[in-house]
C-alpha positions as CSV (number, residue, x, y, z in Angstrom):
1,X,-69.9,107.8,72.4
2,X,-71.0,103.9,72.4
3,X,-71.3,102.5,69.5
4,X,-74.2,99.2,70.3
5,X,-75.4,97.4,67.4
6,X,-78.6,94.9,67.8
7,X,-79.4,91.6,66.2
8,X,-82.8,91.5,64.4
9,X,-83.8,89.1,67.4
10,X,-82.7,91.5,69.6
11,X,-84.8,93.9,68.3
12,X,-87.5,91.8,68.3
13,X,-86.9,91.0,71.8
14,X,-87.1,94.7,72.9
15,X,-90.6,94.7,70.8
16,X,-92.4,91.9,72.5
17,X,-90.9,93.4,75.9
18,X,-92.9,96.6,74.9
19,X,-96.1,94.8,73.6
20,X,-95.8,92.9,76.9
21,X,-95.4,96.2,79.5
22,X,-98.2,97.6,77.6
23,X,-100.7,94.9,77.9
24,X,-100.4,94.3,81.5
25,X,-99.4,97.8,83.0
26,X,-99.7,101.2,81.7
27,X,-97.9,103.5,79.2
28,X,-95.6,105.2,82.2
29,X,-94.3,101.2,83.2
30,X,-93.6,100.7,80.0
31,X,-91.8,103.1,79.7
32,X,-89.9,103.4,83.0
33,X,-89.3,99.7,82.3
34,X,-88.1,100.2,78.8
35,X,-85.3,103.4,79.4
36,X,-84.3,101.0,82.1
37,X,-83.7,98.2,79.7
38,X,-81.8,100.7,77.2
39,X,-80.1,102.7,80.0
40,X,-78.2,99.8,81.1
41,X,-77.5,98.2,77.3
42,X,-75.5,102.0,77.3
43,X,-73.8,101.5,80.4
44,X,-72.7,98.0,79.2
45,X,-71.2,99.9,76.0
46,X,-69.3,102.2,78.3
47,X,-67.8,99.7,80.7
48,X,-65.3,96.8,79.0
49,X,-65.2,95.2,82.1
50,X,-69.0,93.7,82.5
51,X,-70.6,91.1,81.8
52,X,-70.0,87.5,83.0
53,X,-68.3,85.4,80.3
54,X,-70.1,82.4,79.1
55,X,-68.7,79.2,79.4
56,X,-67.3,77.1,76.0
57,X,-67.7,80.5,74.4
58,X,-65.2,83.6,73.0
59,X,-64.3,85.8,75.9
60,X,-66.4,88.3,74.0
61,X,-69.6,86.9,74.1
62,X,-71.0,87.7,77.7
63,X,-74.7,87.7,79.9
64,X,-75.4,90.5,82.0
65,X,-78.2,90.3,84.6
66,X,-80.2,93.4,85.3
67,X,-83.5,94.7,86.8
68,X,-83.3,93.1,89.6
69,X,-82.9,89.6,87.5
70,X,-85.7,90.0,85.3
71,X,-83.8,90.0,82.2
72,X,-80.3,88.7,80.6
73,X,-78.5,91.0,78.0
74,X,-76.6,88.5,75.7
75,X,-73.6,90.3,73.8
76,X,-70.5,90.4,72.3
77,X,-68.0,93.2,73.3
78,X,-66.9,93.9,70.1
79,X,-64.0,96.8,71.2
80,X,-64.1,98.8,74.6
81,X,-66.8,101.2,73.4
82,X,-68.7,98.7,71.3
83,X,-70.9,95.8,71.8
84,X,-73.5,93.8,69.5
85,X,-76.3,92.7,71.3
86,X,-77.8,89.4,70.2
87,X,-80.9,89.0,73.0
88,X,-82.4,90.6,75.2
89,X,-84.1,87.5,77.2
90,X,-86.8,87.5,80.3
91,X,-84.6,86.2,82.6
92,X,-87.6,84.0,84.4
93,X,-88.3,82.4,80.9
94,X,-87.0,79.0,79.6
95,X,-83.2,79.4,79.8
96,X,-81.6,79.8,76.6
97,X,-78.5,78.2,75.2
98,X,-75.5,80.2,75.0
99,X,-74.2,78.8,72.0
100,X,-77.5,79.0,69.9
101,X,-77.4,82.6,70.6
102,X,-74.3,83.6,69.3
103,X,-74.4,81.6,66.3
């Protein structure tokens, strides 16, 4: 079983993702859009080998793209069954920097 731990801004992200979904489509988008988000946060947790590394950083620390490049998971593979997440970013938003999010 995975073992994924979240950031409090990670948390927070997946909040305001929810609050989002829900003001502009219905409950059903939401959550289709919100299993999605969580589905792949699991598969990330079950597969070392994802993630693109981030330059300057850790090999740990990694960005993986999904839903069709609407979003950027930012974590830190931790062993090869666990990962921290630190953000969970809209990926058409103002582009974060790397090394504010992992410190």
């Amino acid at each position: 079983m995975p073992i994924i731990d979240y950031s409090a801004k990670a948390q927070s992200d997946l909040d305001e993702i929810t609050n989002y979904y829900l003001r502009v489509t219905d409950e059903e988008t939401t959550v289709k859009v919100m299993t999605a988000i969580l589905n792949e946060i699991t598969y990330l947790a079950d597969s070392p080998m994802l993630g693109k590394r981030i330059a300057n950083e850790a090999p740990q620390y990694r960005v993986w793209i999904i839903l069709k490049d609407r979003f950027k998971i930012y974590f830190e593979r931790i062993a090869p069954d666990h990962i921290r997440v630190f953000r969970v970013y809209g990926a058409r938003r103002k582009p974060l920097n790397p090394q504010e999010v992992f410190k």
